[in-house]
N, C-alpha and C positions, 0 to 999 in steps of 0.2 A: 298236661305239662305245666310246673311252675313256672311263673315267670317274675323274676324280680325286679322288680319297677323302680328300688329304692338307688341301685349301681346306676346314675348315672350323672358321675359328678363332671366327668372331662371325657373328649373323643374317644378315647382307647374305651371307657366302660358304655359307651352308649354306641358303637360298632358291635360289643358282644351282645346289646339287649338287642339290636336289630337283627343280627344274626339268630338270636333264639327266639323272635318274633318271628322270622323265614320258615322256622324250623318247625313253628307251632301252626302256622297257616297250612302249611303240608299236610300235616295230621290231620287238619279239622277238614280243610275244602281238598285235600289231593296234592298228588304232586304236581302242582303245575308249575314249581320253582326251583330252578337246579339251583341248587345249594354253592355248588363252586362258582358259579358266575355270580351269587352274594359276595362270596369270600373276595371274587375278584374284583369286584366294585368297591368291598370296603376297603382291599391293599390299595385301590387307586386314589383314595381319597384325601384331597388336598384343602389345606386352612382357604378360608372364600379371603381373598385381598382387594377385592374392585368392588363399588358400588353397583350393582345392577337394578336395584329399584327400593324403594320404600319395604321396609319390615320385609324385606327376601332373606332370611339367614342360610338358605341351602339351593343351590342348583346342581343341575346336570349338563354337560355340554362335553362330545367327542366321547373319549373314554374314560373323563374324569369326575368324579364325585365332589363338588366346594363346597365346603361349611365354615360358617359360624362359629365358634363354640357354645356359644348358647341356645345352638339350634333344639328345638324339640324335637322329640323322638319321632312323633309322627310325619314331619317336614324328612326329615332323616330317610325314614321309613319311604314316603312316598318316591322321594330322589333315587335311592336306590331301585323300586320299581322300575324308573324311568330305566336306568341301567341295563336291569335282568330286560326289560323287554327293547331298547333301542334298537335292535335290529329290523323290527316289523312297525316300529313309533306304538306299541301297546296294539289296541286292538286298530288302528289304524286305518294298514294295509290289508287286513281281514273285510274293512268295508269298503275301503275305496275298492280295492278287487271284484266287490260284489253289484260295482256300479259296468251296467255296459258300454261301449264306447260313447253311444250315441247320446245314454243319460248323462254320462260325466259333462259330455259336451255341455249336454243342454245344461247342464247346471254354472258350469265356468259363465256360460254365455250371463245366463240368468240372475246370477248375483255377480260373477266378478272372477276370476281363480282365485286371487289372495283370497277371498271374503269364503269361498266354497271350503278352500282347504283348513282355512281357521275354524269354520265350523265342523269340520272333522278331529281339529286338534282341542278343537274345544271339550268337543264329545268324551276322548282319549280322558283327557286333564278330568274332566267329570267319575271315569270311570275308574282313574288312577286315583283320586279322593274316597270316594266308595269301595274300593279292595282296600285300599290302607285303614277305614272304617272298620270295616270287616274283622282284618289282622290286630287290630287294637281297641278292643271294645271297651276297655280300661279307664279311656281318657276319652274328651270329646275335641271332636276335629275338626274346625270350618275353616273354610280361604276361600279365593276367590270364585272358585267354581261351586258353588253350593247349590244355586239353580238346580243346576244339571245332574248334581250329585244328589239333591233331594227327590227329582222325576228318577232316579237310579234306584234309591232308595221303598219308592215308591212298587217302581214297577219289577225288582226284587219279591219283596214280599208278597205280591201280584200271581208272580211266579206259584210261590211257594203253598201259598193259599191258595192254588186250584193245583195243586199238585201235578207241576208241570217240574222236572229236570232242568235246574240251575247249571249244568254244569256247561253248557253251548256258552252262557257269558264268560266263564273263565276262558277256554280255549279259545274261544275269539281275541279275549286280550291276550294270552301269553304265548297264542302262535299265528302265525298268518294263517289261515283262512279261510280265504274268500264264502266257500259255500254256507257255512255257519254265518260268516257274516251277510250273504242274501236272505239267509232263514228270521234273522232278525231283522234285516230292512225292512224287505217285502210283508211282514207282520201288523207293520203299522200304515201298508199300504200309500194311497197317492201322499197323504199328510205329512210323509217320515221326511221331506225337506222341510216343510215347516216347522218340525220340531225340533231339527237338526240348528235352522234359522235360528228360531227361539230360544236354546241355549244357549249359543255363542250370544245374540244379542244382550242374554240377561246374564252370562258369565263374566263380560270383556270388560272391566272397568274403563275403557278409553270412552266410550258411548255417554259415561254419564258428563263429561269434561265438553262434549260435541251438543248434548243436550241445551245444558246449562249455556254454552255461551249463542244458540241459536233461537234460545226463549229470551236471550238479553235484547235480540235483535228485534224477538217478535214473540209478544209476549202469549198471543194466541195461538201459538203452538204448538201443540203437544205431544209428549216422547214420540207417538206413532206414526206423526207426520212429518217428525227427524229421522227414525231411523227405520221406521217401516213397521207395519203389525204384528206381534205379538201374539201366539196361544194363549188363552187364559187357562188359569191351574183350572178350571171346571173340564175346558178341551184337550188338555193335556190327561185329566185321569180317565174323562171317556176316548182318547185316542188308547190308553193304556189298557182299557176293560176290552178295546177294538183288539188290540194286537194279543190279548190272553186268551180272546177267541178263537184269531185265525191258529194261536197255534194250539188247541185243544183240537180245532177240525183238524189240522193235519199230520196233527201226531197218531 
């Protein structure tokens, strides 16, 4: 499928390249995207009037789509996601589901609830950067999730290179769930909170602002001792070589 990248001078022509970007991801990865609930995020889509943070040209909130005018395609692109999948928050409820009561607990207790759920929303925001990669190989994408979106990236290809079925990640984000999403927890075994930990800590730009004024206080201390340990990319891609095993054994 052509795609013409050159239409997109104002909203009305950068609605139809999202739309025939929807229409191209189907082809290539499946249908995991109903086509009329595109349509019906782009009829909802409203000029953005309030400031909600530095360089935001595009969100999502309720049932409505705000932009920019000058928003990029792929901002565009991702917001919509947000859209097609808000019913389930993306792959969300696919893993909170696949947590048992007694884990959820222990996890709430353990970090916090705010702090557990963000890094579920983190995870989402990583995976929803990575499918919009995907759909636009065209241009190149980064924001604030790139951490998470680069361990995505990684463990993608992961996938693919031992010839394992990509397709359990789609269905995880584009429906609820839950069992796909235990097949991918339990993959990465005891470590998968710490990883979960590790991308929100390295997604959330508020930690650097927390950093910075608690090394003003005290200069001997370092990120780790602010905001707590960290995977390093060495245990992040042997956690990932970990989880392309368990699921060769149990495929």
């Amino acid at each position: 499928m052509t795609i013409d990248f050159s239409k997109q001078n104002n909203i009305y022509e950068k609605k139809a390249l999202v739309y025939a970007l929807y229409e191209r991801f189907n082809q290539t990865f499946g249908n995991y995207v109903d086509l009329n609930i595109v349509k019906e995020g782009l009829n909802n889509v409203e000029k953005m009037t309030k400031d909600v943070g530095l360089g935001i040209s595009a969100y999502q909130e309720d049932d409505k789509i705000y932009v920019k005018d000058d928003v990029d395609i792929n901002t565009f692109f991702h917001e919509v996601l947000h859209y097609v999948t808000r019913e389930h928050n993306g792959m969300a409820y696919s893993l909170v589901g696949a947590y048992s009561d007694e884990e959820f607990d222990n996890c709430c207790r353990e970090f916090g609830q705010d702090r557990f759920v963000k890094q579920i929303a983190m995870l989402d925001e990583s995976f929803t950067t990575f499918i919009t990669e995907l759909a636009i190989p065209e241009t190149d994408y980064t924001n604030l999730y790139e951490f998470g979106t680069n361990f995505l990236r990684k463990y993608y290809s992961a996938l693919i290179n031992n010839g394992i079925d990509t397709s359990f990640l789609f269905t995880m984000y584009f429906n609820e769930d839950p069992v796909i999403g235990l097949k991918f927890k339990e993959s990465f075994g005891s470590k998968f909170k710490e990883l979960i930990d590790t991308i929100e800590k390295s997604n959330n730009a508020q930690y650097i602002g927390k950093i910075i004024r608690e090394q003003r206080k005290n200069p001997s201390l370092t990120a780790d001792d602010i905001i707590g340990k960290k995977l390093t990319e060495e245990e992040i891609d042997n956690l990932i070589e970990e989880s392309i095993n368990n699921m060769k054994t149990r495929s």
